[in-house]
VEXKOLLUM-263656 format. One line per 2 residues: their letters; for each residue x negated, y negated, z negated of N, C-alpha, C. Coordinates in pm, whole numbers, padded with zeros to 5 digits. Each point is the difference from the previous one (the first is absolute). Layout:
REM VEXKOLLUM-263656
A) X:Y:Z:X:Y:Z:X:Y:Z; ...
***
This chain:
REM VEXKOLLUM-263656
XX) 09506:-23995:08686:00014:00121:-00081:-00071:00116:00068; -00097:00093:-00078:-00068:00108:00074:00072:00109:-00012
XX) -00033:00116:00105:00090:00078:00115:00073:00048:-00206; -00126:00080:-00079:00075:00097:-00095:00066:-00087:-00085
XX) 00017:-00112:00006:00098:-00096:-00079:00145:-00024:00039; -00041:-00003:00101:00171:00001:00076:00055:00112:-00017
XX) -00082:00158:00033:00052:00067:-00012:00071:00014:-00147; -00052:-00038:-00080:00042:-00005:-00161:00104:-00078:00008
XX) 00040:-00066:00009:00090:-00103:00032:00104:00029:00113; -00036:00081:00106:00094:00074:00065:00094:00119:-00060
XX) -00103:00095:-00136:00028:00111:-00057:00136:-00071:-00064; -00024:-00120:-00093:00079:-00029:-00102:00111:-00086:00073
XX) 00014:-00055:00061:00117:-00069:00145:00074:00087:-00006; -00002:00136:00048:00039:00089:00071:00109:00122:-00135
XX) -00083:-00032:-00105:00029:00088:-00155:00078:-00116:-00042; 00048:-00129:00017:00076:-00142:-00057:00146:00085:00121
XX) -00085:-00062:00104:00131:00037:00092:00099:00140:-00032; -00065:00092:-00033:00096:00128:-00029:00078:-00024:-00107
XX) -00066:-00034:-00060:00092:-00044:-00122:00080:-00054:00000; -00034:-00133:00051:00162:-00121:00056:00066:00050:00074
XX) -00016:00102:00080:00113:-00019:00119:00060:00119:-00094; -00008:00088:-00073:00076:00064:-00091:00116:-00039:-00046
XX) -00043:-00151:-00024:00119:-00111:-00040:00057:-00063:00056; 00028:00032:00151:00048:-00068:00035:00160:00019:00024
XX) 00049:00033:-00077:00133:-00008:-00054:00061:-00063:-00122; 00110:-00068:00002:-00006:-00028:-00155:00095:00103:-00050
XX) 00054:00149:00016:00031:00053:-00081:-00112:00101:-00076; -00094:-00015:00087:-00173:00095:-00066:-00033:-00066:-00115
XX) -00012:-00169:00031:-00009:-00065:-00149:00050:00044:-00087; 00113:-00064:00021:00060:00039:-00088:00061:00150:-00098
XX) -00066:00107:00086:00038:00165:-00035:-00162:-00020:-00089; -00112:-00030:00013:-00085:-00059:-00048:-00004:-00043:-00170
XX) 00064:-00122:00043:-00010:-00116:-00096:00141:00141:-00126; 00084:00042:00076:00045:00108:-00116:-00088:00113:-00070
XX) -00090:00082:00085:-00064:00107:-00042:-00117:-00093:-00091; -00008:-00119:-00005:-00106:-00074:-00082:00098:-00012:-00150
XX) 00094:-00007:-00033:00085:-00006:-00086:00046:00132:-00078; -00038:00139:00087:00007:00092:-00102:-00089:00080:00054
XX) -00010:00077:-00103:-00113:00139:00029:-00004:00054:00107; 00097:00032:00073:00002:00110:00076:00154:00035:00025
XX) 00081:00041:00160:00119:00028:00001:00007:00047:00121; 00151:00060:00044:00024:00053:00103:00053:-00086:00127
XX) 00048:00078:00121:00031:-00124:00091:00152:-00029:-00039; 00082:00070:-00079:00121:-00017:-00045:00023:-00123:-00116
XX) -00140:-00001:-00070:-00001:-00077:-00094:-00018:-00133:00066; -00068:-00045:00154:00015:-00113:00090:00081:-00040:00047
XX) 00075:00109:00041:00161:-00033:00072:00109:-00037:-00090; -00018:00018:-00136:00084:-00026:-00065:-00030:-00196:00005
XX) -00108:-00037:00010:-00079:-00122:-00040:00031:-00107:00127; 00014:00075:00075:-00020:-00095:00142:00112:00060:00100
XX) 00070:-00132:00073:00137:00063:00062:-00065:00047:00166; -00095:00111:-00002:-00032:00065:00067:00027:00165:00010
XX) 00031:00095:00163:00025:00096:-00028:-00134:00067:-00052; 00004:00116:-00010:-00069:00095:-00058:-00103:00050:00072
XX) 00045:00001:00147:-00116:00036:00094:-00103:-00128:00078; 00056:-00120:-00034:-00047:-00117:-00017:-00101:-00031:-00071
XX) 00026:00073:-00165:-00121:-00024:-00070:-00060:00108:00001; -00009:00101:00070:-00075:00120:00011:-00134:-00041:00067
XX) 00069:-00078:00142:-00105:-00057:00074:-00043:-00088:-00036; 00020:-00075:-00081:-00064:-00101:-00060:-00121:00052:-00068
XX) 00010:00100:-00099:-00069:00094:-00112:-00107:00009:00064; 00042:00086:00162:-00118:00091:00069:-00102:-00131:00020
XX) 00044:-00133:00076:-00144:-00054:-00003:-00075:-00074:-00075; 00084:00010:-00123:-00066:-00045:-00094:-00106:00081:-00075
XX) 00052:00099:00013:-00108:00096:-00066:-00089:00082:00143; 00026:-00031:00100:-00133:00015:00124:-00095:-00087:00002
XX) 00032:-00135:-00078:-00065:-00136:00009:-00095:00003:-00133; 00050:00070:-00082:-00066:00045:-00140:00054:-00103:-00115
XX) 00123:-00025:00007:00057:-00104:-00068:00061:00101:-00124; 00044:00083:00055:00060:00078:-00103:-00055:00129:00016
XX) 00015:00055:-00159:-00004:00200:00015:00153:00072:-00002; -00020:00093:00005:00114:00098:00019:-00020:00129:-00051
XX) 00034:00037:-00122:00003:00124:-00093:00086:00070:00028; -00023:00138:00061:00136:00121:00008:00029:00048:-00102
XX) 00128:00045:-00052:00011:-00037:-00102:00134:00085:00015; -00023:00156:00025:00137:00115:00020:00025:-00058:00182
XX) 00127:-00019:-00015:00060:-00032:00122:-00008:-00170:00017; -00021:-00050:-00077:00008:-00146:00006:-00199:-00023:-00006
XX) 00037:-00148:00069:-00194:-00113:00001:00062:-00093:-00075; -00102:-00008:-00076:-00002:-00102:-00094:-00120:-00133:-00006
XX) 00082:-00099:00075:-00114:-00114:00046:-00017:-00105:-00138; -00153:-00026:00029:-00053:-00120:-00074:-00083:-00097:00105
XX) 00002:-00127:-00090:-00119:-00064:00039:-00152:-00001:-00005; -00052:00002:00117:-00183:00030:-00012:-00016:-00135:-00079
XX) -00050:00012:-00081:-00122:-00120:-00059:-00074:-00044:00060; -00100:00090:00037:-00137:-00024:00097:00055:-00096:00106
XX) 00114:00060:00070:00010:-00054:00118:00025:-00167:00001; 00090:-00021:-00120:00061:-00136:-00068:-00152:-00079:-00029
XX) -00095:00099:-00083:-00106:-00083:-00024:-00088:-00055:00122; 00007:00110:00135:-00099:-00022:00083:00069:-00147:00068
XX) 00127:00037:00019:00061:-00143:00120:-00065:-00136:-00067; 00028:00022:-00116:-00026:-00152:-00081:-00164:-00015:00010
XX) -00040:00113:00024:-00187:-00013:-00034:-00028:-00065:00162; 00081:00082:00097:00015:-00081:00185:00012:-00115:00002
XX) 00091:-00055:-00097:00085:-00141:00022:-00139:-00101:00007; -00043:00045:-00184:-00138:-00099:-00035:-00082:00017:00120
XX) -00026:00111:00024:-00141:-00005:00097:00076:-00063:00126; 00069:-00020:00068:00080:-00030:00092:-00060:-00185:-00036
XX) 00018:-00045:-00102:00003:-00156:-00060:-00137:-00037:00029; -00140:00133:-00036:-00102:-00088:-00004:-00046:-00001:00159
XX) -00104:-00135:-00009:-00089:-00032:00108:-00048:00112:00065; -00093:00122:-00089:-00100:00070:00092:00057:00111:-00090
XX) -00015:00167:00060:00004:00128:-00046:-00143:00061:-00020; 00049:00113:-00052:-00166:00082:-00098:-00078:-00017:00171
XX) -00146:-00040:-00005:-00111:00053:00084:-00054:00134:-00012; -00010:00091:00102:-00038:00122:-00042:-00123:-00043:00115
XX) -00095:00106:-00086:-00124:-00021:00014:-00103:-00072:-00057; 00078:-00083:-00114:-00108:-00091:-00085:-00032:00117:-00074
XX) -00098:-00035:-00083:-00079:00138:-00068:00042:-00045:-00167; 00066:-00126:-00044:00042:00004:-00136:00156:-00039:00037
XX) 00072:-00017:-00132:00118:-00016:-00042:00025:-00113:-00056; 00054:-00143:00001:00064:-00093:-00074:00076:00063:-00077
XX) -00054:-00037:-00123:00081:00013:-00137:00138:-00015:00008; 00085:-00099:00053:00130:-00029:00042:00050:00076:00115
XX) -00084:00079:00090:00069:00105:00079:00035:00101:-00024; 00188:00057:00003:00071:00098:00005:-00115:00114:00029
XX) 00000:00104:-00103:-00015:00128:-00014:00040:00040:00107; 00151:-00018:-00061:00089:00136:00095:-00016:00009:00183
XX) 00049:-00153:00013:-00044:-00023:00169:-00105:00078:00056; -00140:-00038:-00092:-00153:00050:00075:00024:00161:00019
XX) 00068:00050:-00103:-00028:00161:-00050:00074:00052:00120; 00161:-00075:00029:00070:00020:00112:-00005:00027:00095
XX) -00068:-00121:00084:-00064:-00027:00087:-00090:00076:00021; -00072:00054:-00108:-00114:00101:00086:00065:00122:-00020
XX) 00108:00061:-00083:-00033:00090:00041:00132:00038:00086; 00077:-00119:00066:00073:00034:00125:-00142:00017:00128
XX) -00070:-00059:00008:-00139:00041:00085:-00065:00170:00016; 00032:00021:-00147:-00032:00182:-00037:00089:00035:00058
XX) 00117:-00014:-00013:00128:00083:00099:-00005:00043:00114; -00089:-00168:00100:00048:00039:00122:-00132:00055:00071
XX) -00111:-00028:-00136:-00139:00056:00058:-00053:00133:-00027; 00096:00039:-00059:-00039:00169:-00122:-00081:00014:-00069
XX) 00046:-00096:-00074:-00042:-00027:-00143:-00108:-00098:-00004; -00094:-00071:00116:-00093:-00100:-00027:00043:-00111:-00015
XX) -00043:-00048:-00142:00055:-00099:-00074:-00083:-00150:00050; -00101:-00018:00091:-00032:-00075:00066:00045:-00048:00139
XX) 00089:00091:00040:00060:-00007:00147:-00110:00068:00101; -00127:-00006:-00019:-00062:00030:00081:00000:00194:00041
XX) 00089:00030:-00001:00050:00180:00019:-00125:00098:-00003; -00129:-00092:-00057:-00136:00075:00027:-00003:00079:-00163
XX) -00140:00056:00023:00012:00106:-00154:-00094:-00081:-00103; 00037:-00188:-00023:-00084:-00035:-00104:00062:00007:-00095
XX) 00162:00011:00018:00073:-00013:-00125:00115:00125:-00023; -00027:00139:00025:00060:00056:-00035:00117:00000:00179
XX) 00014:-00061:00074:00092:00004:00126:-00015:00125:00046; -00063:00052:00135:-00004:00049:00114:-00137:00116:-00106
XX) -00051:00043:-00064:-00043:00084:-00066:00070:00109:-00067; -00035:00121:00021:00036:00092:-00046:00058:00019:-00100
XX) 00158:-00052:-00044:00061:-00017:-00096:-00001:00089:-00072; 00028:00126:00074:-00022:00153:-00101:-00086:00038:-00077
XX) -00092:00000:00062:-00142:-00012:-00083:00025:-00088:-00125; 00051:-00158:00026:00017:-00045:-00077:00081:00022:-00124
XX) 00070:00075:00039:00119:00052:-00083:-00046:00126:-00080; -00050:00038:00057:-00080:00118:-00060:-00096:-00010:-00089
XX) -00076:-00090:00022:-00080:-00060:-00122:00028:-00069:-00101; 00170:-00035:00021:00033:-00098:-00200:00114:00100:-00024
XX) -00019:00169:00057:00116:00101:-00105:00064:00051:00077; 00047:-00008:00139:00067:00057:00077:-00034:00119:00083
XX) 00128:00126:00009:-00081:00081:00055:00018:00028:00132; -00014:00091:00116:-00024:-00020:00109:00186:00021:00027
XX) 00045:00110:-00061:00150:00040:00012:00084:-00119:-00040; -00007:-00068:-00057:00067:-00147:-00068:-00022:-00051:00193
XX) -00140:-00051:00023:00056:-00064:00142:00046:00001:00075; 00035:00175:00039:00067:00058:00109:00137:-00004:-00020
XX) 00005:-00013:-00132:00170:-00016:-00031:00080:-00130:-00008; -00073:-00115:00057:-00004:-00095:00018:00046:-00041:00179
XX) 00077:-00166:-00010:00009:00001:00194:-00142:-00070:-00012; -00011:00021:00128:-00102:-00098:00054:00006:-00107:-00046
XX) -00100:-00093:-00041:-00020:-00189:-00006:00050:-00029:-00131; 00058:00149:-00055:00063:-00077:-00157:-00141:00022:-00113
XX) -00102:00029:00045:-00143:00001:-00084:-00056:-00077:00074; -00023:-00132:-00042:-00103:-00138:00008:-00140:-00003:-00103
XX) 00000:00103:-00032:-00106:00003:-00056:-00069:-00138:-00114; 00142:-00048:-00067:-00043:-00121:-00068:00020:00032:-00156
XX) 00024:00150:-00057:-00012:00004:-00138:-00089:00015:-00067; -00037:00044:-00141:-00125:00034:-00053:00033:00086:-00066
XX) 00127:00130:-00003:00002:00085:-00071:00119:00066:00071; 00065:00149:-00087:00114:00016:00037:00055:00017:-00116
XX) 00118:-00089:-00031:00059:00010:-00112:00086:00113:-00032; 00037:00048:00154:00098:00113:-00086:-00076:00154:-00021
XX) -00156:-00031:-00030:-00048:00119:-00034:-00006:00055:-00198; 00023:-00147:-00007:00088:00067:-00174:00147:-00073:-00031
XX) 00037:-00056:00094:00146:-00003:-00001:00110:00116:-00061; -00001:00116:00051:00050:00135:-00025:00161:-00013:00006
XX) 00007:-00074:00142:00141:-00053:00050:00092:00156:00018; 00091:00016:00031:00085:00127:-00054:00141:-00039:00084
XX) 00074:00147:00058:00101:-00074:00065:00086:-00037:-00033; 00055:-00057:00075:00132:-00104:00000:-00017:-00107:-00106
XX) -00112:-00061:-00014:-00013:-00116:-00036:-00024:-00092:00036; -00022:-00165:-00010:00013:-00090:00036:-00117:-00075:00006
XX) -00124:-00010:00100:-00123:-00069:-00020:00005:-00153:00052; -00039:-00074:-00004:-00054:-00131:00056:-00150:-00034:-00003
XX) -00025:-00077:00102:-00152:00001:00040:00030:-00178:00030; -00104:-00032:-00080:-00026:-00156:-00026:-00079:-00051:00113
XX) 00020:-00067:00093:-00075:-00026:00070:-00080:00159:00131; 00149:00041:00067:00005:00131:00077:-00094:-00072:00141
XX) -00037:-00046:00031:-00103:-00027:00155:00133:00089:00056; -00051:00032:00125:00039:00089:00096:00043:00094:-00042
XX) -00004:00044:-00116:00135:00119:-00053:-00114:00124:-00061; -00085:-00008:-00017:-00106:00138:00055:00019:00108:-00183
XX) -00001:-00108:-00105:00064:00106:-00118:00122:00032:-00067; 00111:-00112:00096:00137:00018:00048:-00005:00159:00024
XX) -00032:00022:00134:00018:00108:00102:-00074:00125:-00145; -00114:-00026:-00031:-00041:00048:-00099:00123:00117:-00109
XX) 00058:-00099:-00033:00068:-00011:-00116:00139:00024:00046; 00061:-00012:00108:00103:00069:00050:00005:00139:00001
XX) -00087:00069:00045:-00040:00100:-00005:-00011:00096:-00127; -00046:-00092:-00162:00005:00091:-00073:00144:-00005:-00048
XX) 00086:-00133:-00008:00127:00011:-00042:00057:00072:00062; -00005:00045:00109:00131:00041:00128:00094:-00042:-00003
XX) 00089:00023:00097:00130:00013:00055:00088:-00086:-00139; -00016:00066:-00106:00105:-00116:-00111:-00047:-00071:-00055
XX) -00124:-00036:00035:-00103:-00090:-00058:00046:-00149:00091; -00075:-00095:-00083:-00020:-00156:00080:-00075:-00074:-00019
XX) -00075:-00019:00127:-00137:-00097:-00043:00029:-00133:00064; -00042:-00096:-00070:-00010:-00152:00036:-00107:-00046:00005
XX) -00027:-00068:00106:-00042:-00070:00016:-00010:-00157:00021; -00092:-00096:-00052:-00032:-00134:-00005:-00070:-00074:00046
XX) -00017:-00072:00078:-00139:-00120:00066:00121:-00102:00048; -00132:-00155:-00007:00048:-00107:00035:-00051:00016:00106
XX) -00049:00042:00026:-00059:-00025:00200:00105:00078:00075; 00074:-00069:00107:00102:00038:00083:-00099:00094:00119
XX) -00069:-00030:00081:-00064:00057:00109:-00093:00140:-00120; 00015:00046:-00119:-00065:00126:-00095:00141:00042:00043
XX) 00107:-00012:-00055:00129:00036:-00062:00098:00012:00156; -00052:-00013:00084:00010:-00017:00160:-00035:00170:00038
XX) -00136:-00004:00021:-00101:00127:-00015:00044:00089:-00076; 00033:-00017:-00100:00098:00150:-00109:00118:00016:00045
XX) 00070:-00070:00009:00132:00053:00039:-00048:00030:00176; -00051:00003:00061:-00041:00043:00129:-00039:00162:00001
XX) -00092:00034:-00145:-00065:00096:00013:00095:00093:-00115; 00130:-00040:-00047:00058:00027:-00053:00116:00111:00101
XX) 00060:-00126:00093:00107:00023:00116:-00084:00124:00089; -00113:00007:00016:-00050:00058:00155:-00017:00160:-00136
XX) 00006:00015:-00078:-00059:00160:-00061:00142:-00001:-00134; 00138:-00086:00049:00136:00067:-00064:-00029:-00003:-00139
XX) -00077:-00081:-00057:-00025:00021:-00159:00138:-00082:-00073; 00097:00053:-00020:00121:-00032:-00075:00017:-00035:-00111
XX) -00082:00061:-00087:-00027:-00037:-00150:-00053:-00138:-00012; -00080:-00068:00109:-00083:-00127:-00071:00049:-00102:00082
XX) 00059:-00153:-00087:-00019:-00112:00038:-00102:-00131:-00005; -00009:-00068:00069:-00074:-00063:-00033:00080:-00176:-00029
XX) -00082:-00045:-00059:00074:-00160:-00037:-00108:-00099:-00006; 00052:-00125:00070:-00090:-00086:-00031:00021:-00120:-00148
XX) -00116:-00049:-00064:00027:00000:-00125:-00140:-00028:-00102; -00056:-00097:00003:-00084:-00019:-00149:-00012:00100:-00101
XX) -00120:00051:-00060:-00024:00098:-00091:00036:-00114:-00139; -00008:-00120:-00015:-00006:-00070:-00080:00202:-00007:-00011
XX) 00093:-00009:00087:00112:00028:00019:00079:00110:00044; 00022:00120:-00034:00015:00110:00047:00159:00015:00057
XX) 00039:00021:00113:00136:00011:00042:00026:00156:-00056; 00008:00070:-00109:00008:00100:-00007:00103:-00022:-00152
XX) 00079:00067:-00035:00122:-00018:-00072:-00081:00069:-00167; 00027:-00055:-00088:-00067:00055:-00159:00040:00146:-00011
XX) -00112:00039:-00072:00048:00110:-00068:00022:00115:00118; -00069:-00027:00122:00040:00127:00098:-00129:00071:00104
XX) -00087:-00025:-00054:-00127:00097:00001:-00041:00055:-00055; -00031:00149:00042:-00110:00117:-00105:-00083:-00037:00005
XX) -00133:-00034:00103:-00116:-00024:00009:-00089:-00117:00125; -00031:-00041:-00064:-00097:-00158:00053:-00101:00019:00066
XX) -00068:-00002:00117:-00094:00004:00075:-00059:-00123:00060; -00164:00016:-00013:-00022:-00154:00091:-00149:00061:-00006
XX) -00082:-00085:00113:-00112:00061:00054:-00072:-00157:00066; -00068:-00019:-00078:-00075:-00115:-00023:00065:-00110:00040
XX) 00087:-00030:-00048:00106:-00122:00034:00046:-00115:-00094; -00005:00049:-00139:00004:-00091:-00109:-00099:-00078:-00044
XX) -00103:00041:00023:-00143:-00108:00021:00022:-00116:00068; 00092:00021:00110:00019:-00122:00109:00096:-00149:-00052
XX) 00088:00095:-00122:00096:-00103:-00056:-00083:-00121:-00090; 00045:-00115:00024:-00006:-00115:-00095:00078:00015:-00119
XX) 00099:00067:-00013:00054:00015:-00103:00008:00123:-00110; -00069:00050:-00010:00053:00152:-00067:00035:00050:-00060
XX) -00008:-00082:-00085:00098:-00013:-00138:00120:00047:00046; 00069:-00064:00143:00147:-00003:00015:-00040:00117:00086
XX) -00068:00024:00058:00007:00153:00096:00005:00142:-00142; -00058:00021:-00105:00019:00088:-00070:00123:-00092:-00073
XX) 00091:-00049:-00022:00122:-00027:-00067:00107:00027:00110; -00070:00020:00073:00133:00017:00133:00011:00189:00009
XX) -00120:00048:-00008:00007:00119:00021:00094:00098:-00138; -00053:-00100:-00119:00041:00065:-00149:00181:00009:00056
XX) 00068:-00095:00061:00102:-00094:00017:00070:00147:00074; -00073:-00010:00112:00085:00148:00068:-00026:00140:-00005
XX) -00079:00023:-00077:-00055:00130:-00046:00125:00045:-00070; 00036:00097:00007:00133:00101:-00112:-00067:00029:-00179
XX) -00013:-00019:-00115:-00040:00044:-00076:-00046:00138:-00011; -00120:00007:-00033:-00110:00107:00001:-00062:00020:00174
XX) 00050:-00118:00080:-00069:00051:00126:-00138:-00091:00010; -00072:00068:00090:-00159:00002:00027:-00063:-00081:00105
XX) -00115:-00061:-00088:-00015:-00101:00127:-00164:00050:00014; -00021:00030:00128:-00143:00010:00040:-00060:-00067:00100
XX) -00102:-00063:-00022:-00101:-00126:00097:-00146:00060:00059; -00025:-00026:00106:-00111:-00022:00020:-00070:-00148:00044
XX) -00067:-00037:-00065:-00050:-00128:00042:-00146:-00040:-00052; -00047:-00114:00051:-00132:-00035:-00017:00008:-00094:-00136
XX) -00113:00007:-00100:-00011:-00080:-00094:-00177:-00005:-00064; -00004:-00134:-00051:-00097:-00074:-00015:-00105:00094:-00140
XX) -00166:00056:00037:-00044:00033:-00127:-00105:-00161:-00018; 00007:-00120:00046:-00051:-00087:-00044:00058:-00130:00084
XX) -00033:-00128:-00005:00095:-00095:00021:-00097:-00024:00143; 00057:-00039:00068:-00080:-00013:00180:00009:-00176:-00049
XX) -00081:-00006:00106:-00064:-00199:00030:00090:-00048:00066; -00014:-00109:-00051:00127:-00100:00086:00015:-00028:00173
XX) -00141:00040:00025:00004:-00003:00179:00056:00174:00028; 00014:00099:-00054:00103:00118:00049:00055:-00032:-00076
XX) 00074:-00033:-00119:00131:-00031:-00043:00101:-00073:00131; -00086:-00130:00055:00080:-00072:00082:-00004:00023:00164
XX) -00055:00115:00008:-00005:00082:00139:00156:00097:00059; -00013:-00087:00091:00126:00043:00053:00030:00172:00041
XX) -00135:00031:00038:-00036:00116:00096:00021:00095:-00147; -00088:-00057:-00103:00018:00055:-00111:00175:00089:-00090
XX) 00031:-00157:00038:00128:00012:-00072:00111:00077:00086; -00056:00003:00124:00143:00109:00053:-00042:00178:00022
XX) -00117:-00041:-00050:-00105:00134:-00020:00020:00045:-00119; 00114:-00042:-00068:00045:00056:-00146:-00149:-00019:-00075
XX) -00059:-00108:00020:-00125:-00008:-00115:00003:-00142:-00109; 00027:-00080:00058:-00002:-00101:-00035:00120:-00049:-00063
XX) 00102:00074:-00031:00143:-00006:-00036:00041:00103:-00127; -00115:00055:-00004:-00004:00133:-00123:-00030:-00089:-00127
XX) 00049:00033:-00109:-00009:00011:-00173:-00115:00131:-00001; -00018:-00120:-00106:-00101:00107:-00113:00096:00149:-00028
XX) -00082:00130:-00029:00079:00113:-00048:00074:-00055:-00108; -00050:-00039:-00102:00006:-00025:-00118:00134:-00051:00004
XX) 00035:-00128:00065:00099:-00144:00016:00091:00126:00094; -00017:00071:00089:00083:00094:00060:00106:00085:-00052
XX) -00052:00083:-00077:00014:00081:-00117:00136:-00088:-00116; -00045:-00067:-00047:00063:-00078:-00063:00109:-00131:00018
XX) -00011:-00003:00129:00129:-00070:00085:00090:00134:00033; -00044:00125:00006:00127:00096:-00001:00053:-00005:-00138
XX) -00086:00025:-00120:00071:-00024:-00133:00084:-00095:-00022; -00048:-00109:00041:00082:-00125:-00050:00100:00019:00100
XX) 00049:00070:00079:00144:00006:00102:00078:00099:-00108; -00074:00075:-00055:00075:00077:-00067:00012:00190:00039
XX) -00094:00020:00081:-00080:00081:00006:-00072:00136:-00109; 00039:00081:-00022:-00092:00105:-00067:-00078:00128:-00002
XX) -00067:00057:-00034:-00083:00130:00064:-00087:-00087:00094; -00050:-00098:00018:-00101:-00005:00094:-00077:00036:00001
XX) -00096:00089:00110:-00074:00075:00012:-00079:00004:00128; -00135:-00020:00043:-00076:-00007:00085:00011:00147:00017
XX) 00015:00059:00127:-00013:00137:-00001:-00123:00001:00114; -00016:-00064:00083:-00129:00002:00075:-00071:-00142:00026
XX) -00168:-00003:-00014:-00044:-00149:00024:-00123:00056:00162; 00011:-00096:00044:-00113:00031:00160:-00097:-00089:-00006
XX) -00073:-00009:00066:-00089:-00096:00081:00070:-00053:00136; 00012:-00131:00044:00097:-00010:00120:-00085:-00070:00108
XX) -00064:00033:00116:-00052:-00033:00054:00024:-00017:00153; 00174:00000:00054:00046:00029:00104:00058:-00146:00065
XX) -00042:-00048:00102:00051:-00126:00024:-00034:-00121:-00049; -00085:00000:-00047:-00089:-00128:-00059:-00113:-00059:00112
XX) -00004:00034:00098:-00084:-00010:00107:00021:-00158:00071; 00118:-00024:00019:00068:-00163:00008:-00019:-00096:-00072
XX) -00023:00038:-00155:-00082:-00119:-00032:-00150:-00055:-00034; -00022:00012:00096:-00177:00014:00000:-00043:00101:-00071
XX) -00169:00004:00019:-00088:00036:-00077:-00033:00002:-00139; -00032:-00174:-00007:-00025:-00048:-00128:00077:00012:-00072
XX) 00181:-00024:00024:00109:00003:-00093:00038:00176:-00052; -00073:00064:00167:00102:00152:-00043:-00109:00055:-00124
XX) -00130:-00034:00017:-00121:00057:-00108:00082:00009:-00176; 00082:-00133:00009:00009:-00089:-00111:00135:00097:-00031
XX) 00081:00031:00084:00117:00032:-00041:00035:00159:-00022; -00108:00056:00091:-00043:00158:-00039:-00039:00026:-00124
XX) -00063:-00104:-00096:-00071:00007:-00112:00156:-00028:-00136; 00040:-00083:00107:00134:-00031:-00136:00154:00055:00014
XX) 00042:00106:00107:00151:00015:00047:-00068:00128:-00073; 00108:00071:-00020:00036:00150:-00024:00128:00065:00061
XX) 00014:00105:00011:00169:00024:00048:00048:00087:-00129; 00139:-00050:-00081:00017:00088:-00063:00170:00065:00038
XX) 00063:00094:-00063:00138:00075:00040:00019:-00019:-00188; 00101:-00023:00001:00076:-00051:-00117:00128:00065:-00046
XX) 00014:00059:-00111:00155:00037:00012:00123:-00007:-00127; 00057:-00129:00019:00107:-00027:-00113:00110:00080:00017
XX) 00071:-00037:-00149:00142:00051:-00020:00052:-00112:-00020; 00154:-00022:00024:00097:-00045:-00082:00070:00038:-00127
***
């Protein structure tokens, strides 16, 4: 096995193991295998269930939901726990990969049709985490890493005061827009950010809600969601959590968001259909969902379609506008409205020459903005 294979295989060992040893009680199961049986409840509603005391299943709660097994909604004086999905979906996605012979190769330059999305996307961009933001591992400036993120940031909408109001390391410089520049978030409301990296329009967006405001945050990558709550704890930001969690499965309770944020991240999903039915799902009626992301003005060739470098480069994973547009309708979606379209030319440097020529000619960046 070569050195970056193991390490892949070390990443996901290590993300199996947290998980299991979570369980390693059987009253966690089983507090579990209950919160899978209803919506959502208190720790009173456990103790009534199980001939355990109260501060018994308290501690039980806490590592279940440190492990990312469960969420925890405040909720007045009382938390109100559920079960993560994501997390349920990821163990079982460990188990399989755990079964086969060999794990994803990083560094091949295409994709087997039968290889997990989610893993590759994972996998690299736990690499962005620990490299700041270079999605190749190599921490150099071919892919957006160790390059002047600001700059970068500055060039898809951001302004210089947005960065300073920011901690350190929570701008990776991996979006293609800023969504909450027609957001028109307002306080004490409730944002979520689909796919939050390192926290950077979290921190954003804390800021315009304030103090009675609450922003959430989402990523399946543990070592992203590691990094935010790091840069969360060190600058006292109280208002924002973060959760780990599938955009395609949202640990976030219906009906309890004002406004939707994501910054080139839904391109990355295999599914999207279920990523805009998930968002319709927890949005509050009449609340607002705004995107920035990359999408297709012509169909790319099957050698960057099946480019790996491509596809975690948010290029090769993009819909047509057209098919875009109209997978928000069909969620159930209305007012859609392109409010800004770009040219996107930031970070395409990783996948060659020949492919980036090809993909400069066919990506666009657009900012999008539905209602419920």
């Amino acid at each position: 096995m070569e050195a970056s294979e193991k390490q892949v295989a070390e990443t996901l060992d290590e993300e199996l193991a947290r998980l299991a040893k979570a369980l390693g009680h059987a009253h966690r199961v089983a507090i579990l295998r209950f919160l899978r049986s209803c919506a959502a409840c208190i720790c009173g509603d456990i103790v009534e269930q199980m001939p355990i005391a109260q501060s018994t299943v308290s501690q039980h709660l806490k590592k279940l939901k440190a492990a990312g097994w469960i969420d925890g909604e405040i909720e007045g004086p009382r938390t109100c726990y559920c079960i993560n999905d994501a997390a349920l979906a990821r163990f079982r996605e460990l188990i399989e990969i755990l079964e086969r012979p060999t794990v994803y190769k990083t560094g091949r330059e295409t994709m087997e049709p039968t290889e997990d999305v989610r893993t590759v996307v994972r996998e690299r961009y736990a690499q962005a985490a620990e490299n700041s933001g270079s999605l190749c591992g190599c921490g150099g400036t071919c892919c957006g890493g160790a390059q002047d993120v600001d700059a970068v940031a500055q060039k898809i909408g951001y302004k210089l005061e947005d960065l300073k109001d920011v901690p350190a390391g929570a701008n990776l410089g991996l979006g293609c827009g800023n969504p909450l520049e027609y957001a028109q978030v307002k306080p004490g409301e409730t944002v979520l950010d689909l796919g939050c990296g390192a926290g950077f329009d979290c921190f954003l967006a804390s800021r315009e809600v304030g103090p009675e405001g609450h922003v959430i945050g989402v990523d399946m990558t543990p070592q992203m969601l590691e990094k935010a709550r790091h840069n969360a704890a060190k600058t006292e930001c109280t208002n924002t959590e973060f959760r780990l969690g599938e955009i395609e499965h949202l640990p976030v309770a219906d009906n309890s968001v004002d406004v939707i944020i994501s910054n080139c991240v839904i391109n990355l999903s295999p599914d999207k259909p279920r990523v805009f039915g998930e968002a319709l799902r927890v949005l509050k009626p009449g609340g607002r969902l705004l995107v920035s992301d990359l999408v297709l003005r012509r169909p790319l060739s099957e050698k960057l379609k099946n480019s790996v470098e491509a596809y975690v480069g948010c290029v090769a994973g993009a819909s047509m506008k057209e098919d875009y547009l109209t997978l928000m309708q069909e969620a159930g979606f209305r007012n859609i409205t392109i409010v800004d379209q770009s040219v996107y030319d930031v970070g395409l440097e990783v996948i060659g020459d020949d492919l980036r020529t090809e993909a400069l000619e066919a990506v666009v960046s657009i900012k999008v903005r539905a209602v419920k």
